[in-house]
mmCIF file of the C-alpha atoms, coordinates in Angstrom:
data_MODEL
# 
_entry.id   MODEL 
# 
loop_
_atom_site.group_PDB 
_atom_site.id 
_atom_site.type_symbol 
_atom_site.label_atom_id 
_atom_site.label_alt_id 
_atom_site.label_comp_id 
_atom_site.label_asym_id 
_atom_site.label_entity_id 
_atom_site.label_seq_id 
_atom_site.pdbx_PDB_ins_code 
_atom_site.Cartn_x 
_atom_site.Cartn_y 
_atom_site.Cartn_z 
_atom_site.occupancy 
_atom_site.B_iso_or_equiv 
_atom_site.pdbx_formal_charge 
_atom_site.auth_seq_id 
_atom_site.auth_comp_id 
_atom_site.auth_asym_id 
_atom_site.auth_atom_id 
_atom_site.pdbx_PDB_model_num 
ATOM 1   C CA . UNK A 1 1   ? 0.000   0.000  0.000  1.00 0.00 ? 1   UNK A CA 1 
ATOM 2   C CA . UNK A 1 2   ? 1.214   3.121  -1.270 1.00 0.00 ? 2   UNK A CA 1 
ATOM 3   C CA . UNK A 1 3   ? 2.088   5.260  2.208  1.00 0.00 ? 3   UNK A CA 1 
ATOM 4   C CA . UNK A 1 4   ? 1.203   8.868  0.895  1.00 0.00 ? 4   UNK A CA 1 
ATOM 5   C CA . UNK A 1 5   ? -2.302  7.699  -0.980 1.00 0.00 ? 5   UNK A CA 1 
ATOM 6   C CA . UNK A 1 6   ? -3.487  6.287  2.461  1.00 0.00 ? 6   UNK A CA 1 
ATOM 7   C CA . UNK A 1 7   ? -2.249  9.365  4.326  1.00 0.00 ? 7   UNK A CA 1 
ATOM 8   C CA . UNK A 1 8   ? -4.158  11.547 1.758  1.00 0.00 ? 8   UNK A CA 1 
ATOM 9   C CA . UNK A 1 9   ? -6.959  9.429  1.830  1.00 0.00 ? 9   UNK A CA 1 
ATOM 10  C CA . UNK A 1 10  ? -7.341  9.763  5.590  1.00 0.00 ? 10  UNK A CA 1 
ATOM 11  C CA . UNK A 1 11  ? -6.431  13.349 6.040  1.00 0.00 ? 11  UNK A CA 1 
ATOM 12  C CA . UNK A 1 12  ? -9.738  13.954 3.682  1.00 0.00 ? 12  UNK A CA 1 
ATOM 13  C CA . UNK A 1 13  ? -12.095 11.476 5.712  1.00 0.00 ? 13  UNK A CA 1 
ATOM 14  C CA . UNK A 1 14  ? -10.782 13.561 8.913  1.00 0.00 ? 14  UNK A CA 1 
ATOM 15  C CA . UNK A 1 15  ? -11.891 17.100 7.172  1.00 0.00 ? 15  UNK A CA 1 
ATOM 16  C CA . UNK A 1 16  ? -14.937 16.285 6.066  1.00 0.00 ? 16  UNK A CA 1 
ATOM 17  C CA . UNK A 1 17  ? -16.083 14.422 9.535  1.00 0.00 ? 17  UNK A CA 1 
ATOM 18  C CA . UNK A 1 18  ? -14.433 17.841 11.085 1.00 0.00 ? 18  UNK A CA 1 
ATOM 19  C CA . UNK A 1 19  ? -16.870 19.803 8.712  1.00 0.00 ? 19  UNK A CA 1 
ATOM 20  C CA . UNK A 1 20  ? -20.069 17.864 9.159  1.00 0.00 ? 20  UNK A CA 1 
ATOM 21  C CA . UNK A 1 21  ? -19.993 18.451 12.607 1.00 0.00 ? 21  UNK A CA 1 
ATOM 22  C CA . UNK A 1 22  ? -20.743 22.145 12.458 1.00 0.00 ? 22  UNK A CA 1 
ATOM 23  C CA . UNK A 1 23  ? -23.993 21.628 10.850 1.00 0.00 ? 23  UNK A CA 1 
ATOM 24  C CA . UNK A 1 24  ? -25.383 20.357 14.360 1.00 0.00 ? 24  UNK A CA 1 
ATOM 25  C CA . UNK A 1 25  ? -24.910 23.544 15.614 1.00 0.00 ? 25  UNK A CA 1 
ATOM 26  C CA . UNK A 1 26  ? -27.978 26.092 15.175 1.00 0.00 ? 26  UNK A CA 1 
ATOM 27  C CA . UNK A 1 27  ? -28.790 29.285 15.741 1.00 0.00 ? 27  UNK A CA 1 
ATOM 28  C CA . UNK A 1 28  ? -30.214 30.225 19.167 1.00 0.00 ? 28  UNK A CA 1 
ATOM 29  C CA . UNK A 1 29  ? -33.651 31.048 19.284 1.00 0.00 ? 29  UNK A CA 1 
ATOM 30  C CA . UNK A 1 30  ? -33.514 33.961 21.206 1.00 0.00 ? 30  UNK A CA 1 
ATOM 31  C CA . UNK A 1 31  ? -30.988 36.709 20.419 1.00 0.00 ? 31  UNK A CA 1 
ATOM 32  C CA . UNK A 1 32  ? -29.363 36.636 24.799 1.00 0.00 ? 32  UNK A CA 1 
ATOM 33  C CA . UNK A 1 33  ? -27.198 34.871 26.876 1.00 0.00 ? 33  UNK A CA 1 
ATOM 34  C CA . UNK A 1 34  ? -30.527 32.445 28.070 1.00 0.00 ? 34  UNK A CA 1 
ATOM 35  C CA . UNK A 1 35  ? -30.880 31.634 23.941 1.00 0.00 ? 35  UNK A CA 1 
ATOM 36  C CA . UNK A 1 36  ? -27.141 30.701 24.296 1.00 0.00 ? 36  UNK A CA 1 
ATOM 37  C CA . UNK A 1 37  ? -27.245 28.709 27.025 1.00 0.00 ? 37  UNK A CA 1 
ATOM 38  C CA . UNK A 1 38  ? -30.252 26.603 25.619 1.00 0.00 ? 38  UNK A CA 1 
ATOM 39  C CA . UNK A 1 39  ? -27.479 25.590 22.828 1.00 0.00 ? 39  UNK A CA 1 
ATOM 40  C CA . UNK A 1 40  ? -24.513 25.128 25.161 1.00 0.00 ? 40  UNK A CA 1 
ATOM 41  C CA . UNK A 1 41  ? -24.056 21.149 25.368 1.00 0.00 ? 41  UNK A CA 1 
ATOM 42  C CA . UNK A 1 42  ? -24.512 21.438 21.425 1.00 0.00 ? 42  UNK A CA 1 
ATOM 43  C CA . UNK A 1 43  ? -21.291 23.476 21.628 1.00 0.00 ? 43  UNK A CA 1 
ATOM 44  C CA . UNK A 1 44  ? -20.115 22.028 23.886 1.00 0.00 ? 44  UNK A CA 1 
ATOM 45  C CA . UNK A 1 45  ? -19.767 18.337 22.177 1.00 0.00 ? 45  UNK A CA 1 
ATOM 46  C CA . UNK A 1 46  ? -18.923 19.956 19.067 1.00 0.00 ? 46  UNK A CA 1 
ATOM 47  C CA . UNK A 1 47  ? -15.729 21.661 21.118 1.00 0.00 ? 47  UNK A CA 1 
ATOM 48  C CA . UNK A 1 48  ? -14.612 18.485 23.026 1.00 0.00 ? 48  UNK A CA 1 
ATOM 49  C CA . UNK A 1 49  ? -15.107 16.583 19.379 1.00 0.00 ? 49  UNK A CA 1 
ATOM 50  C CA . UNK A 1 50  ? -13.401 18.938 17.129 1.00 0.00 ? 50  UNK A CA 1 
ATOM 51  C CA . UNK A 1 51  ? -10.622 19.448 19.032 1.00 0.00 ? 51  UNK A CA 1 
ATOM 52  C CA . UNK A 1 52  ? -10.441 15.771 19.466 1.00 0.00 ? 52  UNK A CA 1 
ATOM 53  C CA . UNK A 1 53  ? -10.167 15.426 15.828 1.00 0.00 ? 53  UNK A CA 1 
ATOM 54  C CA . UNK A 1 54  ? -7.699  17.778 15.601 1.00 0.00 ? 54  UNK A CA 1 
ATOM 55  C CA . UNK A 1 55  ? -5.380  16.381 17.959 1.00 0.00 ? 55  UNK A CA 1 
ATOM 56  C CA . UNK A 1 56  ? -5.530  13.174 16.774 1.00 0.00 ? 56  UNK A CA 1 
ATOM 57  C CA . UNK A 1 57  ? -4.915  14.104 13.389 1.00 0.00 ? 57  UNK A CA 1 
ATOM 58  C CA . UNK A 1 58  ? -1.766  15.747 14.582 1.00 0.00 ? 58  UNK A CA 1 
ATOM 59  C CA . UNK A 1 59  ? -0.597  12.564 16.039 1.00 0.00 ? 59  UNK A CA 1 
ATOM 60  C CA . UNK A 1 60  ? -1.984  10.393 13.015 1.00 0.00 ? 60  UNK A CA 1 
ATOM 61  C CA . UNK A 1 61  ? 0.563   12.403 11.033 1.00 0.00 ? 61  UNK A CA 1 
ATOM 62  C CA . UNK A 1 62  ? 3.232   11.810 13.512 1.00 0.00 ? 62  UNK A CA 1 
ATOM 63  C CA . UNK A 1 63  ? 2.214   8.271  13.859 1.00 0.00 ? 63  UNK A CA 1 
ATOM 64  C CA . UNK A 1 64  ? 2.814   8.051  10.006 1.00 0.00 ? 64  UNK A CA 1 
ATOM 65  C CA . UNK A 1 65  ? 5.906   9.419  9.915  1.00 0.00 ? 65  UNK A CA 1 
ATOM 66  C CA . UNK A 1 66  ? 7.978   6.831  11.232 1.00 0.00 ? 66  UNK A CA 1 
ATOM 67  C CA . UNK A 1 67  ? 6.412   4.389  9.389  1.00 0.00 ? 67  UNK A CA 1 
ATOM 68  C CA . UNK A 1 68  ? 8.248   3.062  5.788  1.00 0.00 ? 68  UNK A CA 1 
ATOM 69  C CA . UNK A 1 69  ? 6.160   -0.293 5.495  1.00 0.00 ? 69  UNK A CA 1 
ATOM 70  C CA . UNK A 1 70  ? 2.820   -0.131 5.141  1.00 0.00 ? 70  UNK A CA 1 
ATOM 71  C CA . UNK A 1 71  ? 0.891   -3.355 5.749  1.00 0.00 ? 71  UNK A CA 1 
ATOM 72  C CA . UNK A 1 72  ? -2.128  -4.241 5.099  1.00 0.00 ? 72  UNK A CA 1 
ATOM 73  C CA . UNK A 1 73  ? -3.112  -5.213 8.226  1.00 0.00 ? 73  UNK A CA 1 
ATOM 74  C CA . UNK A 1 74  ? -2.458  -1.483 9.202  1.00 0.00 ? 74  UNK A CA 1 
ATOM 75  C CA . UNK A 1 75  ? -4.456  -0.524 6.466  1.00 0.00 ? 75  UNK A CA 1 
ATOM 76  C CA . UNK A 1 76  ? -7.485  -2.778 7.534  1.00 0.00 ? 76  UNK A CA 1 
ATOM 77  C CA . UNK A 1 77  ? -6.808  -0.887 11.037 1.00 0.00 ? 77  UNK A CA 1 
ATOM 78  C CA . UNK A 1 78  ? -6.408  2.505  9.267  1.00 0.00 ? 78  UNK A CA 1 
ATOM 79  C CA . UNK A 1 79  ? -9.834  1.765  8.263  1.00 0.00 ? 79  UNK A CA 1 
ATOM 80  C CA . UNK A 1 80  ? -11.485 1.014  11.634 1.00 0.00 ? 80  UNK A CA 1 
ATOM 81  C CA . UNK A 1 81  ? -9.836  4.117  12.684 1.00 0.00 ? 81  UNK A CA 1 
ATOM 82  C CA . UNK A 1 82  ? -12.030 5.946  10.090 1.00 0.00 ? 82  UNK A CA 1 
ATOM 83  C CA . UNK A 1 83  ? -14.876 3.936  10.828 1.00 0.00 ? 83  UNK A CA 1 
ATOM 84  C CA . UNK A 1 84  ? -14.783 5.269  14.509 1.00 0.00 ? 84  UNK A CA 1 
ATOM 85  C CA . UNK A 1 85  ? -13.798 8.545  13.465 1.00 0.00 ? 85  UNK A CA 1 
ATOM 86  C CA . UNK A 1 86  ? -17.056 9.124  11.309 1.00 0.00 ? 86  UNK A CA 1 
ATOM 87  C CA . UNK A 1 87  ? -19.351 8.314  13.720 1.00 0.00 ? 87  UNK A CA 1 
ATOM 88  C CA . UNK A 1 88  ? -17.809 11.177 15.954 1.00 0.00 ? 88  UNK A CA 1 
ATOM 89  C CA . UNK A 1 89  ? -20.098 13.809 14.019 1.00 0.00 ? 89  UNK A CA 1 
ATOM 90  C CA . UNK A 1 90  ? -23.106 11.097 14.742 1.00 0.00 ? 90  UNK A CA 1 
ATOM 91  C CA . UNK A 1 91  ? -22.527 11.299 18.541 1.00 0.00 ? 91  UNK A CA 1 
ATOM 92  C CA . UNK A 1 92  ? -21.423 14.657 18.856 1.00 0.00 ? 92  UNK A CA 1 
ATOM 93  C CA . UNK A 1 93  ? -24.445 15.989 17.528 1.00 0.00 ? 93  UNK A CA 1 
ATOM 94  C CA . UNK A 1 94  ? -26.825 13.446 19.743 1.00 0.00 ? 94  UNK A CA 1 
ATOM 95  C CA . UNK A 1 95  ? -25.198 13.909 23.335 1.00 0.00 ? 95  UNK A CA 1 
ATOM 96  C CA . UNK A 1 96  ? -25.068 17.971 22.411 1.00 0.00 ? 96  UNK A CA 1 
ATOM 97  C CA . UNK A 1 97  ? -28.812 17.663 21.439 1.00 0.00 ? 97  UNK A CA 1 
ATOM 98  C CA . UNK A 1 98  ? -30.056 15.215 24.343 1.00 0.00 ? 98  UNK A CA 1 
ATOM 99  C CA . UNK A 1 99  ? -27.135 15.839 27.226 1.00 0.00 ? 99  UNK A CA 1 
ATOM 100 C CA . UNK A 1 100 ? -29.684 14.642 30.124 1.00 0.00 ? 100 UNK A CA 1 
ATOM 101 C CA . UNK A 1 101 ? -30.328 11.146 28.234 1.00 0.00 ? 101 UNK A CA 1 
ATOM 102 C CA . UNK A 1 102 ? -28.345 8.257  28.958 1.00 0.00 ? 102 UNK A CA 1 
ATOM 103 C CA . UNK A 1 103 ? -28.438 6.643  25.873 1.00 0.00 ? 103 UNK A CA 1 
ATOM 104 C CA . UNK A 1 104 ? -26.456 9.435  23.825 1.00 0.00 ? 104 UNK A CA 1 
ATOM 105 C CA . UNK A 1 105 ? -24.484 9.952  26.725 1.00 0.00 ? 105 UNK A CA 1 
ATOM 106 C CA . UNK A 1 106 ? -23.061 6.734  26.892 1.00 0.00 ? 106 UNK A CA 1 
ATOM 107 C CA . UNK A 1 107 ? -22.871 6.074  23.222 1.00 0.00 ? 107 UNK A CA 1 
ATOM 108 C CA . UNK A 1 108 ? -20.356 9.474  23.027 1.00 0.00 ? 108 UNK A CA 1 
ATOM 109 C CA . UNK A 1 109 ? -17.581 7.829  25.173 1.00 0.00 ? 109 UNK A CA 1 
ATOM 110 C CA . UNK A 1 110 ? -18.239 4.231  23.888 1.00 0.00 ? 110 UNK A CA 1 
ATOM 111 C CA . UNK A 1 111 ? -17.484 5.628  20.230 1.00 0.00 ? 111 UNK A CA 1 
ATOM 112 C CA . UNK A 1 112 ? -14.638 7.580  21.858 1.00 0.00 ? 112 UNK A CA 1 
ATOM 113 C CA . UNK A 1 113 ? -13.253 4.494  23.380 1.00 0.00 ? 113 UNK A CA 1 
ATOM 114 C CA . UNK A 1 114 ? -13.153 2.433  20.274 1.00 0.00 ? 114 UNK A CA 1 
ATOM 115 C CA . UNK A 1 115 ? -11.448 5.267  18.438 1.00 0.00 ? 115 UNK A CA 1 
ATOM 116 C CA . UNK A 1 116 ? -8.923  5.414  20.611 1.00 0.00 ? 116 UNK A CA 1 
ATOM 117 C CA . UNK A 1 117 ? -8.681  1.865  20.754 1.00 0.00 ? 117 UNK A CA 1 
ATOM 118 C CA . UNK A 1 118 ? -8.446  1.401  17.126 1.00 0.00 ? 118 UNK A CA 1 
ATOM 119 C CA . UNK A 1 119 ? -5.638  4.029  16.873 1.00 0.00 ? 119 UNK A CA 1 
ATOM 120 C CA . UNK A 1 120 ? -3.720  2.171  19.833 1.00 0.00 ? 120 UNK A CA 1 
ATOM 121 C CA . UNK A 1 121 ? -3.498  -0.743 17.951 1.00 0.00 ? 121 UNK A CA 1 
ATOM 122 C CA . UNK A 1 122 ? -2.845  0.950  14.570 1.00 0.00 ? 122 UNK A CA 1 
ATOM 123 C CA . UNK A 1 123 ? 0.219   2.520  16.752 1.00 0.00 ? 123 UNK A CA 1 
ATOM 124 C CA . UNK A 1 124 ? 1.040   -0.827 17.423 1.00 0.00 ? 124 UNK A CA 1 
ATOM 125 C CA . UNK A 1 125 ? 0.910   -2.560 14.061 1.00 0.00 ? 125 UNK A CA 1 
ATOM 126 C CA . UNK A 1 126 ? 3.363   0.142  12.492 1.00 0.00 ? 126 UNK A CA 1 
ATOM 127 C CA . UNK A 1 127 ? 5.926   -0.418 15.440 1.00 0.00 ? 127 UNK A CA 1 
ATOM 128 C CA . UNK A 1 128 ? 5.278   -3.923 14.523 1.00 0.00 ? 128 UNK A CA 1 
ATOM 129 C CA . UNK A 1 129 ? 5.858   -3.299 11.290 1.00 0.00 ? 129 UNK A CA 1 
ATOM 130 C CA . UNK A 1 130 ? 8.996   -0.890 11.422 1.00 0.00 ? 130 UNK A CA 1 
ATOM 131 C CA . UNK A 1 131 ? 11.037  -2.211 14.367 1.00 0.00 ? 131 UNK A CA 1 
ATOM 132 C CA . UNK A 1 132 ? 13.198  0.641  13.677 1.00 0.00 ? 132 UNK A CA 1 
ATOM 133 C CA . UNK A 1 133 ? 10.349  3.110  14.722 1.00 0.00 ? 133 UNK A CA 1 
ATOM 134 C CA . UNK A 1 134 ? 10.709  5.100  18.267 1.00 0.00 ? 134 UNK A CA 1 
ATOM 135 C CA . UNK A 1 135 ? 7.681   4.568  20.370 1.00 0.00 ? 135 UNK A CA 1 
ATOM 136 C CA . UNK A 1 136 ? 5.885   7.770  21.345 1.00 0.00 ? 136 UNK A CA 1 
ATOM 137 C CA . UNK A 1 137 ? 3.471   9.692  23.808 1.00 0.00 ? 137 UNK A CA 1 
ATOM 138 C CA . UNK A 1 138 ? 0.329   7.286  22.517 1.00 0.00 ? 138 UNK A CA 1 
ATOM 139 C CA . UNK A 1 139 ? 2.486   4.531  24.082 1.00 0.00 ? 139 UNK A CA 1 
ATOM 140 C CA . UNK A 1 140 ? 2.131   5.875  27.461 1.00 0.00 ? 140 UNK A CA 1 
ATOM 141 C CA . UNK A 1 141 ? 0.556   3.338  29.727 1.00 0.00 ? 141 UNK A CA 1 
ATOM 142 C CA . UNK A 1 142 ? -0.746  6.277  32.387 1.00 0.00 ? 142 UNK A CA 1 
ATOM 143 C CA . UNK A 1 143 ? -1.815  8.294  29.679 1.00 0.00 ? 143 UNK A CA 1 
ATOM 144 C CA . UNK A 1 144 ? -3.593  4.936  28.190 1.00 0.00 ? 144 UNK A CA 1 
ATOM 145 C CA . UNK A 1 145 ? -5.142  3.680  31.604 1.00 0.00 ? 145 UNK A CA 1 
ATOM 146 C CA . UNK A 1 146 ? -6.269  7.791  32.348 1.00 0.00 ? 146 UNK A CA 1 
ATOM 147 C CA . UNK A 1 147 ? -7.855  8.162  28.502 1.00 0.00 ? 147 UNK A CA 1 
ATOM 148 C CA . UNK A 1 148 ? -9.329  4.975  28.874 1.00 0.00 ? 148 UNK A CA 1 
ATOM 149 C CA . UNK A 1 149 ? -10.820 4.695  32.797 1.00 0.00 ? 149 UNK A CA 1 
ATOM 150 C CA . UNK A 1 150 ? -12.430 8.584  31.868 1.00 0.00 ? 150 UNK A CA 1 
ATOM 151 C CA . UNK A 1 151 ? -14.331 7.069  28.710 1.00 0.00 ? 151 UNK A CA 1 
ATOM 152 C CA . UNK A 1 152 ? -15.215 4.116  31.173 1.00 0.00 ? 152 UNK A CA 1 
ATOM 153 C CA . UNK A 1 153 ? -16.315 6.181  34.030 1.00 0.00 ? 153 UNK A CA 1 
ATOM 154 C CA . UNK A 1 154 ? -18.624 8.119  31.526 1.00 0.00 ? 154 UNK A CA 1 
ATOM 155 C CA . UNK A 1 155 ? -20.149 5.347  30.446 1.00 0.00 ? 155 UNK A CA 1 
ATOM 156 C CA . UNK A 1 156 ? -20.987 4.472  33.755 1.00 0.00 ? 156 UNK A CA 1 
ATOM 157 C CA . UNK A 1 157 ? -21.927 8.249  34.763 1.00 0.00 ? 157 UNK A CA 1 
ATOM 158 C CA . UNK A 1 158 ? -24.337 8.248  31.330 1.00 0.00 ? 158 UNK A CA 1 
ATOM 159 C CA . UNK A 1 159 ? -26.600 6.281  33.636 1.00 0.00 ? 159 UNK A CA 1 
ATOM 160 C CA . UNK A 1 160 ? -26.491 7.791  37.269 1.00 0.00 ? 160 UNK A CA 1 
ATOM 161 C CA . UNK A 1 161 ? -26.152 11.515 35.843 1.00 0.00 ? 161 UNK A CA 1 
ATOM 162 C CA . UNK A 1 162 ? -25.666 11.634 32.471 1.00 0.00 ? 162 UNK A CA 1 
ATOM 163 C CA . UNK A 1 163 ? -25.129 15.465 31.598 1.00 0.00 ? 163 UNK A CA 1 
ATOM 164 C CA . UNK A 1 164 ? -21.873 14.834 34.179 1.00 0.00 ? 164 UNK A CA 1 
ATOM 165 C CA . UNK A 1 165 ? -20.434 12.387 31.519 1.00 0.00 ? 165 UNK A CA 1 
ATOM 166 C CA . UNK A 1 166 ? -19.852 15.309 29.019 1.00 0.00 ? 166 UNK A CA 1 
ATOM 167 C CA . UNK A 1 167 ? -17.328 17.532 31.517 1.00 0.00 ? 167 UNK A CA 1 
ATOM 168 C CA . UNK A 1 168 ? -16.133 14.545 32.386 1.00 0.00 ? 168 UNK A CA 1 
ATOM 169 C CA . UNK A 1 169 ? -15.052 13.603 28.551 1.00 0.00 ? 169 UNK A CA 1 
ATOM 170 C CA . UNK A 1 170 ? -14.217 17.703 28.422 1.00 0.00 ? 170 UNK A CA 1 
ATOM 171 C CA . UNK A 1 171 ? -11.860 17.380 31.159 1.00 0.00 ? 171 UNK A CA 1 
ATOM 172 C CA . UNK A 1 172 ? -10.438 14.377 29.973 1.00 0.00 ? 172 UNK A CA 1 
ATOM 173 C CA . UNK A 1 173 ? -9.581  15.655 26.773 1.00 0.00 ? 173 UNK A CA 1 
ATOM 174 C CA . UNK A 1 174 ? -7.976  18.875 27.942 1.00 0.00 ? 174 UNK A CA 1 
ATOM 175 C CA . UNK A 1 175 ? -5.717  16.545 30.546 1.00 0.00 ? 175 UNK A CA 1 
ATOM 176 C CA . UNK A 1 176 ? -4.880  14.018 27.155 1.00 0.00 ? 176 UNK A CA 1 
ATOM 177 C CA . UNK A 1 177 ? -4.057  17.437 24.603 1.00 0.00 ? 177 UNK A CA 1 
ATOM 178 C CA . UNK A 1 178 ? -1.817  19.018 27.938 1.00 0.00 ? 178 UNK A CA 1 
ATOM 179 C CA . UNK A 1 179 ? 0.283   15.725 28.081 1.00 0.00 ? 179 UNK A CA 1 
ATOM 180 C CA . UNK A 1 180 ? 0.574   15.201 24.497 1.00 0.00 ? 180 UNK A CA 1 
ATOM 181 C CA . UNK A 1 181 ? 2.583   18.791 23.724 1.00 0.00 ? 181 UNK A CA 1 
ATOM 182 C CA . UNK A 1 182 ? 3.926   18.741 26.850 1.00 0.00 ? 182 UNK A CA 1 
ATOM 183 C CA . UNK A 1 183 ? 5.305   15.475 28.185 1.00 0.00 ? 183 UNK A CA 1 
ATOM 184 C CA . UNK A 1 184 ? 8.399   14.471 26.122 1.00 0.00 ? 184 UNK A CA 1 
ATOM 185 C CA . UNK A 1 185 ? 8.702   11.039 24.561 1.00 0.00 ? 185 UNK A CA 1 
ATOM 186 C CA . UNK A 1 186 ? 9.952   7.731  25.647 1.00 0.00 ? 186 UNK A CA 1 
# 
């Protein structure tokens, strides 16, 4: 598999699902802070979720960097990478629209989860397949175990208090993006 084709391919999937997600947010009703507020979990999500995407595309670039062999078993996980990644715009835009149900609410970090996931082991398959490659930051077993027991404790949360689940998520993404350009490699 030709490295640069894939690359492109995914940098376009990560635009456009980047994209779609401002179309769930609309126009307040009311022209005042209260017409705002009505709107804020919608903005909310769509914050959390876009910088999300952003990040991660940062460190999908990185993560293709050091690799020179392209398998295609990374390209099969490429793919479920994507697959995760386009539902993003799906949940965003149902936990910002129903924040109080627990449904959307645990859906949001479930998808988030399995994102993750899928890049983890797409990390792994290129250090796999490029022994020469340094391991980086998504290697990290704290930062692993602290991006992965937040999405869990959300998906608990989504059904004792479910608009909780969403600062949660915020808070755990601000924590992950803080580590990432600050704590240095292994």
């Amino acid at each position: 598999m030709n490295k640069g084709r894939l690359e492109a391919f995914t940098d376009a999937i990560v635009a456009i699902a980047a994209t779609i997600m401002v179309l769930e947010l609309h126009t307040p009703i009311t022209n005042n802070w209260h017409g705002f507020m009505e709107e804020w979990p919608t903005f909310l999500a769509y914050v959390i979720s876009f910088v999300m995407i952003y990040v991660v595309w940062y460190s999908h670039h990185n993560l293709f960097k050091k690799a020179e062999i392209i398998t295609p078993r990374t390209y099969l996980i490429n793919g479920l990478w994507i697959f995760f990644l386009t539902l993003v715009p799906f949940t965003t835009g149902w936990v910002g629209s129903a924040s109080d149900a627990s449904l959307p609410e645990f859906l949001y970090p479930l998808n988030l989860l399995l994102w993750s996931g899928a890049f983890h082991l797409l990390d792994r398959q290129i250090l796999k397949d490029n022994p020469e490659a340094e391991k980086d930051s998504s290697t990290r077993l704290f930062d692993r175990v602290f991006m992965y027991g937040g999405y869990l404790l959300c998906m608990v949360l989504a059904f004792v208090y479910p608009p909780l689940s969403l600062y949660i998520i915020g808070l755990v993404s601000v924590v992950m993006i803080v580590r990432i350009f600050t704590v240095k490699n292994i």
